[in-house]
KOLDOGU-303972 format. One record per residue: residue in one letter; x, y, z of N, C-alpha, C, CB in turn. Coordinates in steps of 0.001 Angstrom, whole numbers. Each point is the difference from the previous one (the first is absolute). Glycine has a CB too. Layout:
BEGIN
+---+---------+---------+---------+---------+---------+---------+---------+---------+---------+---------+---------+---------+
| r |     nc1 |     nc2 |     nc3 |    cac1 |    cac2 |    cac3 |     cc1 |     cc2 |     cc3 |    cbc1 |    cbc2 |    cbc3 |
+---+---------+---------+---------+---------+---------+---------+---------+---------+---------+---------+---------+---------+
| A |       X |       Y |       Z |       X |       Y |       Z |       X |       Y |       Z |       X |       Y |       Z |
...
+---+---------+---------+---------+---------+---------+---------+---------+---------+---------+---------+---------+---------+
END
This chain:
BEGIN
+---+---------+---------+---------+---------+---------+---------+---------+---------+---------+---------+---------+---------+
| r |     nc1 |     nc2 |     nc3 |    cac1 |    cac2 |    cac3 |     cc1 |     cc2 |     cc3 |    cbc1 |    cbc2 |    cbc3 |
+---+---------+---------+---------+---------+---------+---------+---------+---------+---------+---------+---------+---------+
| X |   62361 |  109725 |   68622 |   -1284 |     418 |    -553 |     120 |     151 |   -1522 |    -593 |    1182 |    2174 |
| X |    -893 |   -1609 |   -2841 |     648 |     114 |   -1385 |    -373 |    1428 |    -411 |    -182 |   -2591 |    -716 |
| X |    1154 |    2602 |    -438 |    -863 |    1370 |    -933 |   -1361 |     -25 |    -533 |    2045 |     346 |    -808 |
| X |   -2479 |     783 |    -129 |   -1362 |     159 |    -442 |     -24 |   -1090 |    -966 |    -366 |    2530 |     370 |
| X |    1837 |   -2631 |   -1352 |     -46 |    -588 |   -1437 |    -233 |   -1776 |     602 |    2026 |    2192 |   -1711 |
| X |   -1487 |   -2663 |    2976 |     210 |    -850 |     -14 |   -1313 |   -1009 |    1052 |    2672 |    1188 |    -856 |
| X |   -3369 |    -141 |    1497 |   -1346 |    -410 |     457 |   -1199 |    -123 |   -1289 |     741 |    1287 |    2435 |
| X |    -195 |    -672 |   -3237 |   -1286 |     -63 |   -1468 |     643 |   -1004 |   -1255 |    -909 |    3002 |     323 |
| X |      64 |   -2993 |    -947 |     256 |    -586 |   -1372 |    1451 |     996 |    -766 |   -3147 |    -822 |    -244 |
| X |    4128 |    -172 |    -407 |    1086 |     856 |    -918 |     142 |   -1521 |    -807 |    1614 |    2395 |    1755 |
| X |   -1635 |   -1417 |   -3352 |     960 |    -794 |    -496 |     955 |     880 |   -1354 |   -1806 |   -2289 |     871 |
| X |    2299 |    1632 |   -1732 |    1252 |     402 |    -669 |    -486 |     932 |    -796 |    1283 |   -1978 |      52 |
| X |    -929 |    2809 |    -712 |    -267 |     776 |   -1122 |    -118 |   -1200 |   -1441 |    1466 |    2437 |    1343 |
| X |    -906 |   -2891 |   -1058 |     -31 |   -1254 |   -1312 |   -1163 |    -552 |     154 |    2309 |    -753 |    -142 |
| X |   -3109 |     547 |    1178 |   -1073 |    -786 |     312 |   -1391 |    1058 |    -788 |    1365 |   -1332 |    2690 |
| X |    -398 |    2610 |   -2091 |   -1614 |     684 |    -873 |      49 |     392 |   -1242 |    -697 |     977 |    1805 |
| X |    1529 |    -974 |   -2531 |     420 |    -342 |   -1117 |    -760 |   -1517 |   -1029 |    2191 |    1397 |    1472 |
| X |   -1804 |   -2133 |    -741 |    -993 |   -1112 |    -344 |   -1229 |    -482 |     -94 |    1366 |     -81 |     467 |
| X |   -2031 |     887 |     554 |   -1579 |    -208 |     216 |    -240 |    1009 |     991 |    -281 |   -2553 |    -447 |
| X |     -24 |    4076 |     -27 |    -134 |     958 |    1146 |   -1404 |      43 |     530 |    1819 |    1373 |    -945 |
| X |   -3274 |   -2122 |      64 |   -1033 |    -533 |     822 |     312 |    -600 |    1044 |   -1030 |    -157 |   -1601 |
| X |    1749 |    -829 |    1590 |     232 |    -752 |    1288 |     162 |     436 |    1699 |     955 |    -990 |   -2016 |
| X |     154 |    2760 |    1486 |     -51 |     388 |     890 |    -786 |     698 |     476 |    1438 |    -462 |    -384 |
| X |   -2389 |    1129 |    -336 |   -1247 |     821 |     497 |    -916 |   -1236 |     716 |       2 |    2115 |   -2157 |
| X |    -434 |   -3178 |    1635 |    -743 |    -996 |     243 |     623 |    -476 |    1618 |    -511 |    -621 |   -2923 |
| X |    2145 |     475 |    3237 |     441 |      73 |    1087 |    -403 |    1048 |     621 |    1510 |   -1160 |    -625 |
| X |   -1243 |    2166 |     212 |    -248 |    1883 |    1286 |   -1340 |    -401 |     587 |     979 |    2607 |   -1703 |
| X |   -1850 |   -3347 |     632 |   -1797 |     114 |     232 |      81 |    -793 |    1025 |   -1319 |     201 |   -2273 |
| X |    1567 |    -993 |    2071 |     386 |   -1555 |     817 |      -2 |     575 |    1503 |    1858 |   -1429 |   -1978 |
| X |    -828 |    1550 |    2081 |     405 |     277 |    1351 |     -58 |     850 |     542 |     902 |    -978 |    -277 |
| X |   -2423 |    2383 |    -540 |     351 |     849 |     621 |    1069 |    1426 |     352 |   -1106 |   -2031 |      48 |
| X |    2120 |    1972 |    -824 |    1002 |     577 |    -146 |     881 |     556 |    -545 |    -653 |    -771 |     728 |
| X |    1727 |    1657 |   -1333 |     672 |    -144 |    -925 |    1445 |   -1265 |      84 |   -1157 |    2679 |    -282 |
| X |    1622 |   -2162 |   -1243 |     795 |   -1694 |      77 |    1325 |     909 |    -105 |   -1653 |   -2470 |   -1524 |
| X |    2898 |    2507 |    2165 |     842 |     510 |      41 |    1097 |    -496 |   -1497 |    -780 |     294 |    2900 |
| X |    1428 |     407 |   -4135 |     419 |    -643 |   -1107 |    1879 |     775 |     503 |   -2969 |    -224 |   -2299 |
| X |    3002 |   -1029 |    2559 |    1561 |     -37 |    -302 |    1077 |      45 |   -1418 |    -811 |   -1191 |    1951 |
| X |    1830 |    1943 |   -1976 |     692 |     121 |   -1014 |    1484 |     -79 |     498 |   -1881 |    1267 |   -1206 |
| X |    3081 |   -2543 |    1205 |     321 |    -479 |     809 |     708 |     328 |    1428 |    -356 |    -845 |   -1999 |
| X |    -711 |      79 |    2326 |     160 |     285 |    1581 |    -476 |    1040 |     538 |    1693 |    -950 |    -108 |
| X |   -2343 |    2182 |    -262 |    -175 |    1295 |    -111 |   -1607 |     310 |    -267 |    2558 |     181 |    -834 |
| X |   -2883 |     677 |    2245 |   -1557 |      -5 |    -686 |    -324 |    1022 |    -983 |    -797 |    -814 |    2052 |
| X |     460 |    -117 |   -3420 |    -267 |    1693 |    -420 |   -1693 |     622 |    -289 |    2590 |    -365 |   -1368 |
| X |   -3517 |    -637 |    1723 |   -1292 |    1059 |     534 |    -706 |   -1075 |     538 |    -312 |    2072 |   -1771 |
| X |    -877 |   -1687 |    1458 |   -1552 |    -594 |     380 |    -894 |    -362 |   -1148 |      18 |    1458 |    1966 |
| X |    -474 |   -2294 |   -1943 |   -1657 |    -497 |    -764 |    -398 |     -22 |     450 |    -187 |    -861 |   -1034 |
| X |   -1159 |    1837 |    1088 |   -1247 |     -55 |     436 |   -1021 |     -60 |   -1119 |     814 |    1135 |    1961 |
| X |   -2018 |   -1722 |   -1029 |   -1753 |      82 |   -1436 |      75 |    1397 |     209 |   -2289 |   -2257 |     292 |
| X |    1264 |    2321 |   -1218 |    -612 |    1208 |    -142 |    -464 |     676 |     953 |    -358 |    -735 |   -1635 |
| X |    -881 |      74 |    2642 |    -453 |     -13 |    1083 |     901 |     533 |    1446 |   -1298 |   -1779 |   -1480 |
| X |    2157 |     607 |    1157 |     782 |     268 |    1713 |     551 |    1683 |    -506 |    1354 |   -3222 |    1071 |
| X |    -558 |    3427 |   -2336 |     619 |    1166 |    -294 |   -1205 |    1014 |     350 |    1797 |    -980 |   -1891 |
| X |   -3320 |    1294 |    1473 |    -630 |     679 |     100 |    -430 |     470 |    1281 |    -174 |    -784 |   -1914 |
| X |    -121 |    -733 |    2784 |    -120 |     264 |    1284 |    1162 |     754 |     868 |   -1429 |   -1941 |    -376 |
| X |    2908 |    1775 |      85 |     870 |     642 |     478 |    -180 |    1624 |     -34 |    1237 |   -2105 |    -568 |
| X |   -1441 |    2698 |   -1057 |    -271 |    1208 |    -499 |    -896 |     711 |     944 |     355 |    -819 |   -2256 |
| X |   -2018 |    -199 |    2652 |    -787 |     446 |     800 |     393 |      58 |    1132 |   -1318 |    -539 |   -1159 |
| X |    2098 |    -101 |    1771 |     305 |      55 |    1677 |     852 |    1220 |    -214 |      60 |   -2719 |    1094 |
| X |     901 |    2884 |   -1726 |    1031 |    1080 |     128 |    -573 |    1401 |      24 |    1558 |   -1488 |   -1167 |
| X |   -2708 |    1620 |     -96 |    -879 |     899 |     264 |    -344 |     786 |    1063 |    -406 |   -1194 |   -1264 |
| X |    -320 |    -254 |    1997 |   -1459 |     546 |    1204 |    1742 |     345 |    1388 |   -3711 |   -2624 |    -607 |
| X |    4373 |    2080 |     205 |    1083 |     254 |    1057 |     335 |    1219 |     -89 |     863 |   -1997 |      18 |
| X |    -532 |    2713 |   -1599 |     550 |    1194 |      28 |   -1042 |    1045 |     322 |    1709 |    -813 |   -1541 |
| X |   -2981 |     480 |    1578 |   -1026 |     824 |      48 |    -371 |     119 |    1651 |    -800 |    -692 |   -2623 |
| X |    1324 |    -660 |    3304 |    -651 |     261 |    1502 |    1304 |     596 |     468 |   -1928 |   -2090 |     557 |
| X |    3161 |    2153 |    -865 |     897 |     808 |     518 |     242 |    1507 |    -378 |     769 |   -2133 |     203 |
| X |   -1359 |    2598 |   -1413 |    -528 |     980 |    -194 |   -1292 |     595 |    1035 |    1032 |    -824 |   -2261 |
| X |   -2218 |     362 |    2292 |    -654 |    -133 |    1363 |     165 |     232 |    1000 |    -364 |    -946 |    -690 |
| X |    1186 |     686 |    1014 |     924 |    -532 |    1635 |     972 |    1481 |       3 |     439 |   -3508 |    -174 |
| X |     243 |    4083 |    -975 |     873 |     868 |      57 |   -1178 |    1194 |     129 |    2284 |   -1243 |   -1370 |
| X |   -2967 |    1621 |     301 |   -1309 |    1141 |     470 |    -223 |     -36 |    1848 |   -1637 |    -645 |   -2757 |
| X |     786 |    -485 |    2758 |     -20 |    -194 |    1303 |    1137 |     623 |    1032 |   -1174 |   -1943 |    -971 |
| X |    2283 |    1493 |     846 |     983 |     638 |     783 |     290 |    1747 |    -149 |     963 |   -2546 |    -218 |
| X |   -1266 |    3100 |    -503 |     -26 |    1332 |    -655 |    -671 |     534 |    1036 |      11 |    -338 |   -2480 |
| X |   -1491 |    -136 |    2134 |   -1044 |     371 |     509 |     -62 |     374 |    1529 |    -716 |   -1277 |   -1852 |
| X |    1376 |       0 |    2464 |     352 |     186 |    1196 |    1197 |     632 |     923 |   -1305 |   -1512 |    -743 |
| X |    2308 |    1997 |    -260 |     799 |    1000 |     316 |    -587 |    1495 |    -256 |    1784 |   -1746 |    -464 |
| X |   -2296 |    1576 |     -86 |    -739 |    1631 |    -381 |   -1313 |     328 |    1202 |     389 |    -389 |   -3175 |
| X |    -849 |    -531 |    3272 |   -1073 |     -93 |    1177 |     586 |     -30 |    1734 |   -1439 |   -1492 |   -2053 |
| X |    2480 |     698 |    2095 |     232 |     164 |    1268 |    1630 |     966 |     647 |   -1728 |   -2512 |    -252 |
| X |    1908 |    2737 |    1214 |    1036 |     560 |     271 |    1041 |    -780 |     577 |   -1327 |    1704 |      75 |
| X |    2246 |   -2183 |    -365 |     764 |    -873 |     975 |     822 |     344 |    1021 |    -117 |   -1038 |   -1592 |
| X |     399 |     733 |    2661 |     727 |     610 |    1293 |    -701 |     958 |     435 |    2060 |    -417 |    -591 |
| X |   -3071 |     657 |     407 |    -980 |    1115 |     383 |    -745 |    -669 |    1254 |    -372 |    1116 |   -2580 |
| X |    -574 |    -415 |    3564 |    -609 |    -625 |    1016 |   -1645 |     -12 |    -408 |    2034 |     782 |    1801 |
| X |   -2281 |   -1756 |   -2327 |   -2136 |     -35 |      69 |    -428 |   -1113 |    1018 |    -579 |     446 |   -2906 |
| X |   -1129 |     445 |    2405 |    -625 |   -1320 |     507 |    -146 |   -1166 |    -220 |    -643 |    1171 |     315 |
| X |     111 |   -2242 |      15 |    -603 |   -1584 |    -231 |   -1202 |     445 |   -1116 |     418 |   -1354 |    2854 |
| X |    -936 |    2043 |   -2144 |   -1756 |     584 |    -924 |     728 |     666 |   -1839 |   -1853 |    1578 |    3237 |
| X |    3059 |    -924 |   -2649 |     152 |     545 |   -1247 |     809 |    -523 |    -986 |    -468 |    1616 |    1114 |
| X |    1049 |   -2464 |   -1023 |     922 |    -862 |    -509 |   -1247 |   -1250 |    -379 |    2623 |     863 |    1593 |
| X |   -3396 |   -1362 |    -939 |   -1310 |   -1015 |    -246 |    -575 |     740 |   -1383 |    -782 |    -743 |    2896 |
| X |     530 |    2149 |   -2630 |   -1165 |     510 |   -1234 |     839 |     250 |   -1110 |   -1804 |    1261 |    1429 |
| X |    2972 |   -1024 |   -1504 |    1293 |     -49 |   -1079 |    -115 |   -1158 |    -346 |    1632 |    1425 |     795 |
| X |   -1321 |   -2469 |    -569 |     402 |   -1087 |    -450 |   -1682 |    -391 |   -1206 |    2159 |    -739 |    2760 |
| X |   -2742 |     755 |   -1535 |   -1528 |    -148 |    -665 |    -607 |     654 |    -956 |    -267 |    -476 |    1730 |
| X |     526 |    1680 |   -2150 |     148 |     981 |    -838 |     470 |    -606 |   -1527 |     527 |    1589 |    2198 |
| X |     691 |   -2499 |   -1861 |     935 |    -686 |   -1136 |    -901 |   -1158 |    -323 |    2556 |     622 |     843 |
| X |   -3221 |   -1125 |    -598 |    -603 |   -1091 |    -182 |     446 |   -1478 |    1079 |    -187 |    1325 |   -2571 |
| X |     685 |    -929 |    3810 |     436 |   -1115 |     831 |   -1408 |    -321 |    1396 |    3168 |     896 |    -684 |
| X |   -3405 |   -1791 |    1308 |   -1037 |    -850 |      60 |      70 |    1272 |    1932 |     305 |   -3613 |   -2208 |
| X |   -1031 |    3990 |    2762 |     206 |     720 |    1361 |     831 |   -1134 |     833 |   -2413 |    1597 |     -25 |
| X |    3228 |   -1040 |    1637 |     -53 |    -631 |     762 |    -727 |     614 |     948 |    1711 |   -1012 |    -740 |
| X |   -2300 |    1667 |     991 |   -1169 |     351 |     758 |   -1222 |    -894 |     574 |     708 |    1726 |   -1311 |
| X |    -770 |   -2131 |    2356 |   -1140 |   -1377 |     279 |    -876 |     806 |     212 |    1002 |   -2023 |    1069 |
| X |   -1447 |    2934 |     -49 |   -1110 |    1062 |     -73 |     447 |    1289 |     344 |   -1588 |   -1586 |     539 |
| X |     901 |    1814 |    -589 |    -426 |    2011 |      -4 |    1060 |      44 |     644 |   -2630 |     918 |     258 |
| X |    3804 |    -288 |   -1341 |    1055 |    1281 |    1004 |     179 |    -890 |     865 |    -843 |    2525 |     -82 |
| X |    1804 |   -4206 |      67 |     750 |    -642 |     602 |     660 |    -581 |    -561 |   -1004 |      52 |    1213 |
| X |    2324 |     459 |    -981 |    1411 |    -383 |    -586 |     870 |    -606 |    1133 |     -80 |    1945 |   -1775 |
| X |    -551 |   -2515 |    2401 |     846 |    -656 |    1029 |     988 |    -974 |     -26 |   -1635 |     522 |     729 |
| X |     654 |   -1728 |   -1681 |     366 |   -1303 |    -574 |    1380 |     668 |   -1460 |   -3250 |   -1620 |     733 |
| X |    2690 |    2679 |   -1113 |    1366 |     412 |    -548 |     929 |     658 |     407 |    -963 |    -159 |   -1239 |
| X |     859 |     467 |    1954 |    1405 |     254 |    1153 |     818 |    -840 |     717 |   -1132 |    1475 |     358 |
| X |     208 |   -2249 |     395 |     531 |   -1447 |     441 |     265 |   -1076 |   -1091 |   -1304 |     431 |    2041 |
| X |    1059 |    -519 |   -3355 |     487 |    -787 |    -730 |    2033 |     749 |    -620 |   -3459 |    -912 |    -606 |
| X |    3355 |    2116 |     705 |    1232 |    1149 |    -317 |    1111 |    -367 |    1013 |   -1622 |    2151 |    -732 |
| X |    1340 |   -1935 |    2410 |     273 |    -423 |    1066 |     827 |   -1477 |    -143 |   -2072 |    1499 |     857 |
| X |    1239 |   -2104 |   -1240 |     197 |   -1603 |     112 |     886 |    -873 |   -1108 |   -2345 |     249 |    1044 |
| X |    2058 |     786 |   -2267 |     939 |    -544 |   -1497 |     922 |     924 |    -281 |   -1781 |   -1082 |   -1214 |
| X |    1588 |    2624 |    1713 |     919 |     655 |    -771 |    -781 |     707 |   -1167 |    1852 |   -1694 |     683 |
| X |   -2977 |    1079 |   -1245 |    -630 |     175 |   -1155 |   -1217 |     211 |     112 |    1365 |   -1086 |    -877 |
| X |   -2412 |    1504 |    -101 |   -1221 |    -488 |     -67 |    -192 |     -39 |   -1465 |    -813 |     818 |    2245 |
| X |    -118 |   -2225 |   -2574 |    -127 |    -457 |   -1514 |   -1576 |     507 |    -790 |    1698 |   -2371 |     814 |
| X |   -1442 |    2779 |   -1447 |   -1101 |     244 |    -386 |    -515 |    -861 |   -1766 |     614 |    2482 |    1875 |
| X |   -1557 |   -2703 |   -1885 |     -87 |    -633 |   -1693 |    -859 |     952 |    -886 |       8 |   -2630 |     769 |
| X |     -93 |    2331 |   -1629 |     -16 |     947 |   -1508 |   -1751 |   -1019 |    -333 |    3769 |     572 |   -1319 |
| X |   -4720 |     494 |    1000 |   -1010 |   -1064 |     216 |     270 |    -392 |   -1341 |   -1870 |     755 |    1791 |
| X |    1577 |   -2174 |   -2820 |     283 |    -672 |    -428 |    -999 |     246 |   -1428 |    1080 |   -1245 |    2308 |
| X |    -453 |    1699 |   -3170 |      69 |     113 |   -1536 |    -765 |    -910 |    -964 |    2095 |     742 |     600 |
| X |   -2595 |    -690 |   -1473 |     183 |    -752 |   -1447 |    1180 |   -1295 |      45 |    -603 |    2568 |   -1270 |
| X |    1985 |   -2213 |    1127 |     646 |    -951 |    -293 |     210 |    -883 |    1767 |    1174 |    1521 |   -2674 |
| X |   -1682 |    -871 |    4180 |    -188 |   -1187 |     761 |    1140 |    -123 |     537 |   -1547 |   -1049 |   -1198 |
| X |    2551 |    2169 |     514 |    1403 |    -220 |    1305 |    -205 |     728 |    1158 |    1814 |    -144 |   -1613 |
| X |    -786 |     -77 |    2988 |     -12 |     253 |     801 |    1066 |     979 |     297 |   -1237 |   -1863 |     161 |
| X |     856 |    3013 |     217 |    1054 |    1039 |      28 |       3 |     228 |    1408 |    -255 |    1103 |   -2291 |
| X |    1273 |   -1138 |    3319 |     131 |     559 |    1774 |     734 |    1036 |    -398 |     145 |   -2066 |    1781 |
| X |    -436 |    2834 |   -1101 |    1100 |    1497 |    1068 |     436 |    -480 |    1015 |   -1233 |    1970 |    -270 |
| X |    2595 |   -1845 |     614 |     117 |    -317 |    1419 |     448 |    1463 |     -16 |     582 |   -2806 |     649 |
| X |   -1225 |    3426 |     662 |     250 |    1426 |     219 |    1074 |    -263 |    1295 |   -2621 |    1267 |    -941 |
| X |    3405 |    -952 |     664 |    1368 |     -30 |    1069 |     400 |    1481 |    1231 |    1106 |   -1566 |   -2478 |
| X |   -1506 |    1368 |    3815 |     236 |    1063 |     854 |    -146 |    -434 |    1160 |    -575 |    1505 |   -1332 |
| X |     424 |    -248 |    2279 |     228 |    -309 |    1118 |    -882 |     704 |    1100 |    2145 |    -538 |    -995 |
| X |   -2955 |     974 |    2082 |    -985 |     401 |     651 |     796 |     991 |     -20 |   -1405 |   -1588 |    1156 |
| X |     536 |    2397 |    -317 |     644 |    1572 |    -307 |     -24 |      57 |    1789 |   -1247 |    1471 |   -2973 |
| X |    2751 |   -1316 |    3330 |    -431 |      49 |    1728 |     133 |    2126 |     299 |    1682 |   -3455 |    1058 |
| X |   -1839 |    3879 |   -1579 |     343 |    1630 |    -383 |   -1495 |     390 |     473 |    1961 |      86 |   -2445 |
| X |   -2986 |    -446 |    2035 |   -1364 |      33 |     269 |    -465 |    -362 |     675 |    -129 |     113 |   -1183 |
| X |    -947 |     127 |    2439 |   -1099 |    -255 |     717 |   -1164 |    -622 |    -632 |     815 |    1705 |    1154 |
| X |    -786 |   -1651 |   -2160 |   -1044 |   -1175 |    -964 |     854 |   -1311 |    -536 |   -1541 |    2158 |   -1104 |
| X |     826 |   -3279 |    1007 |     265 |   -1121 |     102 |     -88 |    -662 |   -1448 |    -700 |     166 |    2449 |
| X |     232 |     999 |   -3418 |       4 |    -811 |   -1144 |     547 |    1077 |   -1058 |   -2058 |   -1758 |     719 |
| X |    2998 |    2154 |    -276 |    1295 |     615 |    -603 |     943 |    -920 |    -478 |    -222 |    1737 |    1427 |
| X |     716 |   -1335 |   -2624 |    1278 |   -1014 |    -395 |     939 |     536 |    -679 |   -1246 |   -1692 |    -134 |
| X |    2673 |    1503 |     -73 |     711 |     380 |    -728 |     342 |    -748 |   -1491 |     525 |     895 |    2269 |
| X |   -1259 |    -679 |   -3479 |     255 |    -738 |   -1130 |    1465 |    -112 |    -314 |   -2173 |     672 |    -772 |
| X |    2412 |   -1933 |     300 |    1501 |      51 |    -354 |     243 |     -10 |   -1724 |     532 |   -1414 |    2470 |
| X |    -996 |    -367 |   -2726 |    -411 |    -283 |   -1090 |    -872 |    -704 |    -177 |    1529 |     413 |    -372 |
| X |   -1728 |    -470 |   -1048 |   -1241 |    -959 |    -167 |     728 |    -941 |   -1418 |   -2527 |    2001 |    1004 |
| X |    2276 |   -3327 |    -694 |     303 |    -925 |   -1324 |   -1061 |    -662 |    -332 |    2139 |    -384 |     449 |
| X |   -2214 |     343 |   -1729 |    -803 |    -565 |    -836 |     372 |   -1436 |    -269 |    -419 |    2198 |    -856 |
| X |    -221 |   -2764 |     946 |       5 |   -1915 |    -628 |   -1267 |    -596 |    -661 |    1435 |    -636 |    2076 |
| X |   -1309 |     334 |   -2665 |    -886 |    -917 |   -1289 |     243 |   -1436 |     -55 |     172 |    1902 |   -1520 |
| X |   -1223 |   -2875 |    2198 |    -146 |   -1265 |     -86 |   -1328 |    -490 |   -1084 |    1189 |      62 |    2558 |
+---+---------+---------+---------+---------+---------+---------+---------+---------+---------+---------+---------+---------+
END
């Protein structure tokens, strides 16, 4: 498999030395940066202006939705109890509380979320969907609660966060 330097554009340090338009005009080209060798040895990148800026911006909105994502997780340690025994209903209005979408199909029936717990181990819940349009799940991780005569008891374990 090849490397990064060697799937993209590289050329010599002498080359950009000679005509370092050329290599921006290459980065544009193809899209990419141009890997500049100094011998044999990578010693950076050319990029336009653009691709560099767009990088700046992605790194940004990245550090900002994982910032996001970390609140979020706060939020939901402070809100819920873990290893503790609740309900389906009460763990539903928690989550929902945070800004995550119900699993509730109607009135005070958590069935389908029990039997989805039952069946995965889990139940997923999503983050209703923002400005920037990402997709945030909970997978709430536990197990039915067989301790109880009610059926929509559960034992929370954990909950993980993922961002697609």
């Amino acid at each position: 498999m090849k490397n990064k330097a060697e799937q993209n554009l590289s050329v010599s340090i002498t080359d950009v030395k000679q005509s370092p338009m050329s290599i921006f005009e290459a980065a544009k080209k193809s899209n990419s940066g141009v890997y500049i060798y100094n011998r044999k040895k990578i010693a950076g990148v050319m990029l336009t202006v653009e691709q560099y800026e767009a990088l700046i911006k992605k790194k940004s909105l990245d550090q900002g939705q994982d910032r996001k994502t970390e609140q979020l997780n706060q939020a939901i340690r402070q809100t819920l109890s873990f290893g503790s025994l609740m309900s389906a209903k009460n763990l539903d209005e928690q989550l929902v509380s945070l800004g995550f979408i119900t699993k509730k199909i109607e009135s005070d029936n958590y069935n389908e979320m029990m039997n989805e717990l039952n069946e995965t181990g889990k139940i997923e819940y999503q983050l209703q969907k923002k400005e920037d349009r990402t997709n945030i799940f909970a997978e709430v991780i536990g197990e039915q609660s067989n301790q109880s005569q009610l059926s929509d008891k559960l034992i929370l374990k954990k909950i993980h966060l993922r961002v697609e």
